[in-house]
C-alpha positions in Angstrom: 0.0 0.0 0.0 1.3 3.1 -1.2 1.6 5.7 2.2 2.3 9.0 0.4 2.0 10.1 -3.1 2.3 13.4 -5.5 5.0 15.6 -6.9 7.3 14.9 -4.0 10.6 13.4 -3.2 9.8 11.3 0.1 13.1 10.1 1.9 14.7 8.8 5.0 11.4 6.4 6.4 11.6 5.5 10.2 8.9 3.7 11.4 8.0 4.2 15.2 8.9 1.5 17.9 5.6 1.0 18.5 4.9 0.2 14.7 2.1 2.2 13.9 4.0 5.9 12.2 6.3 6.1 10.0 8.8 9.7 10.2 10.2 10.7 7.1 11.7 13.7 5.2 9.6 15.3 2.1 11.4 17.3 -0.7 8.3 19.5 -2.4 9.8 20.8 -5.7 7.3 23.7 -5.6 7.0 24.7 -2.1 10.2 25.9 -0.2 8.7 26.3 2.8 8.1 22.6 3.2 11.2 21.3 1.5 13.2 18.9 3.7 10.6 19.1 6.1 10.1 15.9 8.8 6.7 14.3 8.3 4.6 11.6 10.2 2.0 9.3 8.2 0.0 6.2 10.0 1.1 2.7 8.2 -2.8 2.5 7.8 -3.2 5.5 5.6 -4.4 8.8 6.3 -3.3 12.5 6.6 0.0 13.8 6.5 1.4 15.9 9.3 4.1 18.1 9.1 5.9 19.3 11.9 6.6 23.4 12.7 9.8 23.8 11.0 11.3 26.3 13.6 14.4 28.0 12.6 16.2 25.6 10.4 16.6 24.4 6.8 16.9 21.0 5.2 16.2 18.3 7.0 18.5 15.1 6.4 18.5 12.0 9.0 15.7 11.2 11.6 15.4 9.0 14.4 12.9 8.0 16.7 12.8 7.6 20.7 12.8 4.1 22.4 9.0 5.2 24.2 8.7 6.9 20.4 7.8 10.0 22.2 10.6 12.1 20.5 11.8 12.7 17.5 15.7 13.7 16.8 16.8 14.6 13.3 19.3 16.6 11.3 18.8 19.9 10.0 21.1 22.7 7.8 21.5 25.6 10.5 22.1 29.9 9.8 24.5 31.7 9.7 26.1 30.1 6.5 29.4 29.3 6.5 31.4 31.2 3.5 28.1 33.3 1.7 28.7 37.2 1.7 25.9 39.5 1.3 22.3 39.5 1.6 20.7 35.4 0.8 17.1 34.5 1.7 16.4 32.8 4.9 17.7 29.5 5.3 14.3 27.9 5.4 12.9 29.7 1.9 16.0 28.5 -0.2 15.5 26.1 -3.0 16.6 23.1 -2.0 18.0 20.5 -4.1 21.2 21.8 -6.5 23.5 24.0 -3.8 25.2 25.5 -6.7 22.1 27.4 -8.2 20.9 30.8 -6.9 17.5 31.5 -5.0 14.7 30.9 -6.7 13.1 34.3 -5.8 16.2 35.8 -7.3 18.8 36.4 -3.9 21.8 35.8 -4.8 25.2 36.0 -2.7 27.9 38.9 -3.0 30.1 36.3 -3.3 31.9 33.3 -0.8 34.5 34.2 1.4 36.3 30.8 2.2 38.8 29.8 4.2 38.4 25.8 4.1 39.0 23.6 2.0 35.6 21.9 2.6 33.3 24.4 1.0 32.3 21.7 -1.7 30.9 18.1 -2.3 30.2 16.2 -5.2 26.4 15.8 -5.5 26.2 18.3 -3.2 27.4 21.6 -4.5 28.4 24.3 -2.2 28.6 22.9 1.5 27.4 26.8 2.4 25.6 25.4 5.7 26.3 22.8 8.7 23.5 20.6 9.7 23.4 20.0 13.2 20.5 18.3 15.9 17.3 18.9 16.6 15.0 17.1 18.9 11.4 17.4 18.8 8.7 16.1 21.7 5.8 15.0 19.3 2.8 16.9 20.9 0.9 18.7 18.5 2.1 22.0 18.3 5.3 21.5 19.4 8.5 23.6 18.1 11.8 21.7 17.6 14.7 22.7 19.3 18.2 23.1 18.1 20.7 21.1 20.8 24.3 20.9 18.9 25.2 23.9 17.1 29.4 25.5 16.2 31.2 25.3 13.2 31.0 21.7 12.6 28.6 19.4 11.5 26.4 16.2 13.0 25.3 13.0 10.8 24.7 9.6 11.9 22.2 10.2 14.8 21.2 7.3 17.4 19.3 7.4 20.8 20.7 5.9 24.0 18.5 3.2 25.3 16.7 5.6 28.1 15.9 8.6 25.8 18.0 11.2 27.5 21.2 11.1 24.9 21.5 11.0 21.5 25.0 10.0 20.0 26.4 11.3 16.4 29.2 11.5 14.3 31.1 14.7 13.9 34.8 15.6 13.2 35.1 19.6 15.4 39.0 19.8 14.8 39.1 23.1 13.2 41.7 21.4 10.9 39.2 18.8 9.7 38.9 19.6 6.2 42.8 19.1 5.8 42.8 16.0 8.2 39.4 14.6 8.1 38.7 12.3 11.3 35.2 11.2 12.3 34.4 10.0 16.0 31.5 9.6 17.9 30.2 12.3 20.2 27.1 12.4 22.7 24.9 14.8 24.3 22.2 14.8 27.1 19.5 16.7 25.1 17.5 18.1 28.1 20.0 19.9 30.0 19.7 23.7 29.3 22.8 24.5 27.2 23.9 20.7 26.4 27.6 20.2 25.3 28.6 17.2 23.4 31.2 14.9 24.7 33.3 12.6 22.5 32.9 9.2 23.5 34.6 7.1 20.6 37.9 8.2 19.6 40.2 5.3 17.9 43.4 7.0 16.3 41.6 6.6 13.0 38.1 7.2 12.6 34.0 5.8 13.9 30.8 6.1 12.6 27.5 4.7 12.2 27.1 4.2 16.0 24.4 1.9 18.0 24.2 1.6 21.7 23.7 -1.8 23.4 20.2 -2.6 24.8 21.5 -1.9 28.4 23.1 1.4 27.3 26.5 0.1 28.7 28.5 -0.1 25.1 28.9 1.8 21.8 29.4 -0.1 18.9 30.8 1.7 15.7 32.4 1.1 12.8 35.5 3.1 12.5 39.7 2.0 12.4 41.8 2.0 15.5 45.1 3.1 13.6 45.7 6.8 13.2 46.7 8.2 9.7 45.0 4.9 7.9 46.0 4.5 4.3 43.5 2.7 1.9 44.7 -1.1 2.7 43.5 -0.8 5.8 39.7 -1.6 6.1 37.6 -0.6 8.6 36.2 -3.2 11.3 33.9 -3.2 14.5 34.8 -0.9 17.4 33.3 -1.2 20.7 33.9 1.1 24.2 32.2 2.6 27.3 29.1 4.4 26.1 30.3 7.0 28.8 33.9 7.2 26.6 35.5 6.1 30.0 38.4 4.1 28.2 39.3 3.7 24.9 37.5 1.5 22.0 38.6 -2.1 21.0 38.8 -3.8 17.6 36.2 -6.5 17.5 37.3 -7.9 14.3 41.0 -7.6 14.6 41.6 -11.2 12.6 38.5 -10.8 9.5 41.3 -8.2 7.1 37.7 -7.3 5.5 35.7 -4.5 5.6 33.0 -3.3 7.3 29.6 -2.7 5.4 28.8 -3.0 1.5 32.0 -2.2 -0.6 31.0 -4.2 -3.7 29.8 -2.5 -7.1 25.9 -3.9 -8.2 23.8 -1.4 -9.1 21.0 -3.8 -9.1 21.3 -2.5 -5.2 20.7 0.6 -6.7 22.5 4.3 -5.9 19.5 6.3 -4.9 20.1 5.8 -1.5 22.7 4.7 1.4 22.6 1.4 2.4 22.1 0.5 6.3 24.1 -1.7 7.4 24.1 -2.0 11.2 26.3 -2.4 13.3 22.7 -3.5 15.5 22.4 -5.4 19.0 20.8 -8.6 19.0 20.2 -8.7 22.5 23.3 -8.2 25.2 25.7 -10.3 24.0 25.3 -10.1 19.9 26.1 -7.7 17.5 24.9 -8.2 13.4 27.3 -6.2 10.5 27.3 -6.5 6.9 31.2 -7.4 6.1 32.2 -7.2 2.7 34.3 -10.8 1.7 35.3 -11.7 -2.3 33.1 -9.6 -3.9 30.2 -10.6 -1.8 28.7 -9.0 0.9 27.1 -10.9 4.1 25.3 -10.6 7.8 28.1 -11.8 10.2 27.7 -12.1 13.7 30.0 -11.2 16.6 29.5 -12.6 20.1 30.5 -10.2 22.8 31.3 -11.1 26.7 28.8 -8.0 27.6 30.7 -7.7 30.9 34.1 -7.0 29.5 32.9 -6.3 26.0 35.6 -8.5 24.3 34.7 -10.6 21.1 34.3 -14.6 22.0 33.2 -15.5 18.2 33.2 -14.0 14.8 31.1 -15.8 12.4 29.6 -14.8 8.5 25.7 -16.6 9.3 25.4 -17.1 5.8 27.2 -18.3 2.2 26.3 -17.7 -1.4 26.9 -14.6 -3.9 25.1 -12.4 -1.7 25.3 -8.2 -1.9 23.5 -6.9 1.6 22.0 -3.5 1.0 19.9 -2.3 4.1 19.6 -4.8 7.4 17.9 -4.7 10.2 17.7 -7.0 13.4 15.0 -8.2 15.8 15.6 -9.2 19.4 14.5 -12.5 19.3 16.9 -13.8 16.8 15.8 -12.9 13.5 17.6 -10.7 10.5 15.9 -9.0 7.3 17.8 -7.6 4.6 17.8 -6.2 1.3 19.9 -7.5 -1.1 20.8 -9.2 -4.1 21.4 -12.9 -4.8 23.0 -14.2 -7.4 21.9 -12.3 -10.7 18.4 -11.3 -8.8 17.6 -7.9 -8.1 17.1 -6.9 -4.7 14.4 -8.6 -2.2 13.2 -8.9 0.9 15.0 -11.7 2.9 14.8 -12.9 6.5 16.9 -15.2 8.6 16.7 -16.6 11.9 19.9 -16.4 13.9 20.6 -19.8 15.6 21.1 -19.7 18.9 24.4 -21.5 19.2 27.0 -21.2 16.2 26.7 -23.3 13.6 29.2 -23.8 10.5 27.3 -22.2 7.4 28.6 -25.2 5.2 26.7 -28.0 7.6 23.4 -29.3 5.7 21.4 -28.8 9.0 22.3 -25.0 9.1 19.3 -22.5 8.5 18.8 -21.0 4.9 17.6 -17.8 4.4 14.4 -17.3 3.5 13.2 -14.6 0.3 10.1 -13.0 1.2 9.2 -11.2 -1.7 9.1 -10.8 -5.1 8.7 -7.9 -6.7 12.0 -6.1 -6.5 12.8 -8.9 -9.1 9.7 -9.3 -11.1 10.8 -6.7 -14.2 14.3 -9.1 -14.4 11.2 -11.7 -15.9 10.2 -10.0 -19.3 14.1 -10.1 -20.2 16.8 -12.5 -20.8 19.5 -12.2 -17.8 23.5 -12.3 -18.3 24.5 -16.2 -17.3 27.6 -15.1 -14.9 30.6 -17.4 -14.6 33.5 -17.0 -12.3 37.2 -18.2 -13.5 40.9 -17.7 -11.7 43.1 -15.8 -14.0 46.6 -16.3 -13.3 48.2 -13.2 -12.3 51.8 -12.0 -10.8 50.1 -11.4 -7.2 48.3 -14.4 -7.3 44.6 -15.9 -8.6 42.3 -12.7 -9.7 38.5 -13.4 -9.1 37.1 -12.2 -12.9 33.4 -12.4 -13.6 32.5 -13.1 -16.6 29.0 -12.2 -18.1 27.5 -14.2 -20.9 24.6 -14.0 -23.3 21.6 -16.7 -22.1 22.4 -18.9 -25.4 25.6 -17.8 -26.5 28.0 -21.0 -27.3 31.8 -20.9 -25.5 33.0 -19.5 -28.4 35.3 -16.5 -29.3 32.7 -13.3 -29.3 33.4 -9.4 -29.1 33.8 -8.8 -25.6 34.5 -5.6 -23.1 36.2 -5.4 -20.1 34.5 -3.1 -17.6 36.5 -1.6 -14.5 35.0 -1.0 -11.5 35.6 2.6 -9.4 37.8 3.3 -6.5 40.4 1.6 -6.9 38.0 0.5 -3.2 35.6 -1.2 -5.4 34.9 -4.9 -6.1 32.9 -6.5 -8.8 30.0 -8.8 -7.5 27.9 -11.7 -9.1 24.8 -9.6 -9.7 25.4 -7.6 -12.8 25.3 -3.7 -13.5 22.4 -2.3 -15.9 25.5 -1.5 -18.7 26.5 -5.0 -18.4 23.1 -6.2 -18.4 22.5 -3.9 -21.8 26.0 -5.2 -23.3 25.1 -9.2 -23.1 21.8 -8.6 -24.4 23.6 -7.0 -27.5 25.6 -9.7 -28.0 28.8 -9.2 -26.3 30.7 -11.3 -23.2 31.5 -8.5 -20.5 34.7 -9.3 -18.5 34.4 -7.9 -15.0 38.2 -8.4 -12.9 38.8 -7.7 -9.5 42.4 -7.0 -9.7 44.6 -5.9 -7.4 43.7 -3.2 -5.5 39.7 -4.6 -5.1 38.1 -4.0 -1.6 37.0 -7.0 0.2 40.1 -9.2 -0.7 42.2 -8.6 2.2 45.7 -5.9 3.1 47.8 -8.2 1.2 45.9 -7.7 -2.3 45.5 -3.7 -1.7 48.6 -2.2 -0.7 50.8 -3.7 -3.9 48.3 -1.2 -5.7 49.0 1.8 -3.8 50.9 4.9 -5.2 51.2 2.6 -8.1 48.0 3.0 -10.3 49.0 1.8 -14.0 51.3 -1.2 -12.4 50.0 -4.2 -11.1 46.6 -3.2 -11.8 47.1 -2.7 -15.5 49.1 -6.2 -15.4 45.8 -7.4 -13.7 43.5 -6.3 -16.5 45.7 -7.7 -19.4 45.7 -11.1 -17.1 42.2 -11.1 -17.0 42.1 -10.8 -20.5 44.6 -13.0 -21.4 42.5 -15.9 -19.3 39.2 -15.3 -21.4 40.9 -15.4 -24.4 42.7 -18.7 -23.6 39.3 -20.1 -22.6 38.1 -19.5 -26.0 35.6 -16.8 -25.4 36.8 -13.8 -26.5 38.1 -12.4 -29.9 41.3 -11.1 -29.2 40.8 -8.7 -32.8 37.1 -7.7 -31.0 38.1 -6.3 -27.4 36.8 -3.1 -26.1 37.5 -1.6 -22.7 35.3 0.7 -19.7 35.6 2.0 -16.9 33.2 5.1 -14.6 35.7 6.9 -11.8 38.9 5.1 -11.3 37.4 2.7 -14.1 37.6 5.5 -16.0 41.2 6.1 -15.3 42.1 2.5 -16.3 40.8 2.6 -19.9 42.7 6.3 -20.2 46.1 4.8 -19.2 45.1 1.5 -20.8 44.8 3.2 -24.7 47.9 4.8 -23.5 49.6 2.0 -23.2 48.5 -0.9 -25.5 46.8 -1.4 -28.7 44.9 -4.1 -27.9 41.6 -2.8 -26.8 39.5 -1.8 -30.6 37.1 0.8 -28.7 37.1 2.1 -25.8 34.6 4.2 -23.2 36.0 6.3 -20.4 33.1 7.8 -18.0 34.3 10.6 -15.2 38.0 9.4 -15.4 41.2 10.9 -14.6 43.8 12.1 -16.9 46.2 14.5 -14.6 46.6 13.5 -11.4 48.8 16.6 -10.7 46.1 19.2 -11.4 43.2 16.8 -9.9 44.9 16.7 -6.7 43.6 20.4 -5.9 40.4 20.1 -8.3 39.0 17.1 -6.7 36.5 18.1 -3.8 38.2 14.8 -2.2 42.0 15.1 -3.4 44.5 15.9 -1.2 43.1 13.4 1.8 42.3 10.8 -1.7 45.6 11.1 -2.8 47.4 10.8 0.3 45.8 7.2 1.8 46.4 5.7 -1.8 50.3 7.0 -1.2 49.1 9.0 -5.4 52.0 11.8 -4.7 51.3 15.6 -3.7 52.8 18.8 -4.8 55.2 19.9 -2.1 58.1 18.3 -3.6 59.7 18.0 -6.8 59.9 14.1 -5.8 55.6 14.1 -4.8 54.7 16.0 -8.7 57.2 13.6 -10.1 54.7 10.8 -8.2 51.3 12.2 -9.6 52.6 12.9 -12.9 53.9 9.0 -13.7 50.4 7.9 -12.8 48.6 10.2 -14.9 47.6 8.8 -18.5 48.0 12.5 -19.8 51.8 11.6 -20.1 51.0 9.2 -22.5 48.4 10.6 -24.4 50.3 10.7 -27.3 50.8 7.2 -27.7 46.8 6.5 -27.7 45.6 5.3 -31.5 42.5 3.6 -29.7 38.7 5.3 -30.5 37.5 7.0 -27.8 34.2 7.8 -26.3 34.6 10.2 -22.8 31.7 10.3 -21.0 31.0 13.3 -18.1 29.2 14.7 -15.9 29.7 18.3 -16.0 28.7 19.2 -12.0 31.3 16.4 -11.0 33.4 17.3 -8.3 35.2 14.2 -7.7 36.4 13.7 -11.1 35.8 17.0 -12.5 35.7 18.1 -16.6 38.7 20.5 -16.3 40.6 17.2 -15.8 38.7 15.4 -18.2 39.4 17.8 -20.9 42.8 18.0 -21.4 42.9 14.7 -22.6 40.3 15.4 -25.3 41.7 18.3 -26.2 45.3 16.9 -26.7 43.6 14.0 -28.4 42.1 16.6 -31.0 45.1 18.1 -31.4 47.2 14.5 -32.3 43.8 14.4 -34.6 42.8 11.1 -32.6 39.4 9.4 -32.8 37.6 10.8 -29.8 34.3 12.6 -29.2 33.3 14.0 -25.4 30.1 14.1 -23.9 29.1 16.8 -21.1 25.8 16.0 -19.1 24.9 18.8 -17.3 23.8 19.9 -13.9 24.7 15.5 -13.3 27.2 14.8 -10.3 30.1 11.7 -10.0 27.3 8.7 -10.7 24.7 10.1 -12.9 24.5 7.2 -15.2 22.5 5.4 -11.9 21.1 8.7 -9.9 21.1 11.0 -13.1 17.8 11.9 -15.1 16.7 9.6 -16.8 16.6 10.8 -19.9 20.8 11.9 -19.5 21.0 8.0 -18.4 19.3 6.5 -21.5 21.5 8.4 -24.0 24.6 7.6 -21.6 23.6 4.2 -22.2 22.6 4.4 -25.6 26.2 6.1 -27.1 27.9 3.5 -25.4 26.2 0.5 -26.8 26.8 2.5 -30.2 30.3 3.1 -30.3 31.0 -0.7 -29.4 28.9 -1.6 -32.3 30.9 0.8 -34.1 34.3 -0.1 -34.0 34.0 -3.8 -32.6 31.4 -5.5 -35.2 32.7 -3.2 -37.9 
């Protein structure tokens, strides 16, 4: 039963404890009053009810009470952060694209900034911190503002007796050079409430749940300070009252917490939740990231002295968990993928003792519905294969997507690359791969070094060493289909979105092997994108890329930048962009086609606008079907010429 409907963008559902209201935020394209506002709706039906703004702007995250009495939520707070001059109100600006002016025609003087944080990709200008707000659910009631400073709150969750609420925050006022998240708290019904930090590992927490008797804190975060990008980030668990410092409850898994694997059939529209939750005292439920895969595990806690006593995965199978959520008495639900199936509703009961997941009497999960699935019925589906490809660091996992009734012969095939380099293919396919086997081509879809969800060991050869052992990765994975017979060695095409992207630009670069080739939001110079990323100097500096304070660091980002080799590239290419990108942005993107033009290369360059860093899953639609559309084109073009 449909709850809510119209011209409205309805996000962030929490449904009360008791079960009966769900609290979520409403986006009204037309009405900036209400925009981001926090709304309740009985899960019968009914009216909508939207709460008294009081002096605040977007809302963002929402959570309820325990007695469901309260409500605490996020919420963009005046004065902005960098605007000069006369803007409208906080809670009468449009909403939606950051970058655009006022709808009623305000616009800044200018922006006066100082940080280096005054920008996100998808987000635009980051002109105003959101901070907490708690609201007693009377009718009538006005919410009021507990957190406010020059910092920012996400990640909201109540303590077990309704008087705190804990968040994540980073208030060093070097943040944006040093970013470090931990977990703060705050009584929110003293008179002038001040936060205390309460998780602080040397690295970073987030995502935060308190246990059931309000004793622990359980985050995800890393315990070593300065963390480069082999090191992935586990379970933490301290004193809810920050009396002594966190533990690692995963010290021995070398996998990371939550979903780190690339399936848009989990779709990008919005995050995933994936705990960490309390089962009880003594159990805590996580979605761990393993081989591509992505799983519920379960770690069993002495709730006296906190310490771990067993870490186990409660289920196999080439599973991608999305969203999860945990009952008390032993029972898990998640979204997710299995296999090549889109995303369902799946339960499991938790046994009460461990038991291996490999023994026949173990529990099986159980898939509950079927209609996240049903449109995967009126077409024929990719039939995915996994083989080993022999490579210099060892086996590399490669997919390999097949037309239905295609015979194990030699066909045109495309490698795709997944983003990152923290990225990881899975076994449920994307859409473009889904659209390339039903046009007749074998996709090829490595996780070569460098892969998330593989371990230290198969990351750090990667680092501050993009176009080495991951470029020897690729052309193994090649190699392998080829020697199986099922690929055309005279019919291979390459493409890559994000890192992907920077792959098939060093790739051209450096061999002739590939006929066609697609680069989506790539990079090309990693000297200049180092400052030009919204993310780049803190990117570049846990993947060991280089920096620009020595002769020796631009040396660094300059021999991993495909614009040094541009001039050896003889390969047709097709660069895709997004032209509000700030991760990879087009001023990056463009010197590479324009160099190309000028060496009279076969390339053409296509600029979405007003699209962000993913577009081709979050973008409008219309943007995404002709994204979609060129690329299945220039294949055809130049690999069944």
């Amino acid at each position: 039963m449909a709850l809510t409907t119209g011209l409205v963008l309805d996000r962030m559902p929490r449904l009360a404890p008791d079960g009966r209201t769900v609290a979520f935020v409403r986006h009204a394209h037309d009405d900036h009053d209400h925009s981001g506002s926090i709304c309740l709706v009985s899960t019968t039906g009914g009216s909508i009810r939207t709460l008294r703004p009081g002096h605040h702007g977007s809302a963002e995250s929402v959570a309820w009470s325990p007695d469901g009495s309260r409500l605490a939520y996020t919420a963009e707070v005046d004065p902005p952060r960098f605007i000069v001059g006369r803007v409208p109100p906080l809670d009468r600006r449009a909403t939606g694209d950051r970058r655009a002016t006022a709808r009623d025609g305000h616009t800044p003087t200018a922006r006066h900034i100082a940080r280096t944080d005054w920008r996100y990709d998808g987000s635009g200008h980051l002109d105003y911190w959101s901070h907490l707000f708690v609201v007693d659910l009377d009718r009538g009631a006005v919410p009021r503002q507990i957190t406010r400073g020059d910092w920012g709150v996400s990640g909201i969750t109540w303590s077990p007796d309704g008087r705190t609420v804990a968040f994540t925050a980073d208030r060093d006022p070097d943040a944006d050079l040093r970013p470090r998240n931990t977990i703060w708290a705050v009584d929110v019904d003293g008179d002038d409430p001040e936060p205390r930090e309460v998780l602080a590992p040397l690295g970073s927490a987030s995502r935060a749940a308190y246990s059931p008797d309000g004793r622990w804190l359980v985050a995800a975060g890393i315990l070593e300070p300065g963390p480069l990008d082999d090191v992935s980030p586990g379970l933490l668990l301290g004193p809810a009252d920050g009396s002594s410092p966190p533990i690692d409850m995963t010290p021995g898994v070398d996998r990371p917490f939550g979903n780190w694997v690339d399936a848009d059939l989990n779709g990008w529209m919005v995050d995933g939740r994936y705990g960490p939750a309390w089962m009880g005292a003594d159990r805590i439920i996580a979605v761990v990231s393993d081989r591509g895969r992505s799983h519920p595990w379960q770690i069993r806690i002495d709730p006296v002295t906190g310490r771990a006593v067993d870490v186990t995965r409660l289920v196999d199978g080439d599973l991608t968990v999305h969203s999860l959520a945990v009952s008390r008495v032993g029972r898990v639900s998640w979204l997710g993928t299995d296999g090549t199936r889109a995303m369902e509703l799946t339960t499991f009961d938790v046994p009460a003792t461990p038991v291996p997941t490999r023994d026949r009497n173990h529990p099986r999960p159980q898939a509950r519905t079927t209609m996240g699935s049903a449109w995967q019925r009126r077409y024929e589906q990719p039939r995915m294969s996994l083989t080993m490809a022999p490579g210099d660091g060892g086996p590399i996992d490669v997919w390999i997507a097949s037309p239905a009734d295609a015979a194990d012969d030699p066909i045109p095939t495309v490698v795709d690359v997944h983003g990152g380099p923290l990225g990881a293919w899975a076994p449920a396919p994307h859409i473009e791969v889904a659209l390339l086997v039903a046009r007749g081509y074998r996709v090829i879809l490595p996780n070569i070094r460098g892969s998330t969800s593989y371990g230290r060991d198969w990351i750090r050869p990667q680092l501050g060493d993009w176009g080495g052992v991951d470029a020897d990765d690729v052309h193994a994975a090649v190699d392998r289909v080829i020697g199986l017979g099922l690929a055309d060695p005279d019919r291979l095409g390459i493409l890559g979105l994000s890192y992907g992207g920077f792959m098939v630009n060093w790739l051209v670069g450096t061999t002739d092997r590939f006929k066609a080739a697609v680069s989506e939001n790539g990079v090309t110079n990693q000297v200049s994108d180092w400052a030009n990323s919204d993310s780049g100097p803190e990117y570049d500096r846990v993947a060991l890329l280089g920096d620009p304070f020595s002769a020796e660091g631009v040396e660094k980002l300059w021999r991993q930048s495909p614009l040094r080799n541009v001039a050896n590239v003889r390969t047709p290419l097709l660069m895709l962009q997004a032209e509000a990108d700030l991760r990879c942005p087009p001023q990056d993107n463009e010197q590479f086609f324009i160099a190309l033009r000028h060496l009279r290369r076969t390339v053409e360059y296509v600029l979405y606008p007003a699209e962000s860093h993913v577009y081709g899953n979050s973008g409008r639609p219309d943007r995404r079907i002709d994204r979609h559309t060129r690329m299945l084109a220039w294949f055809d073009r130049y690999l069944r010429a």
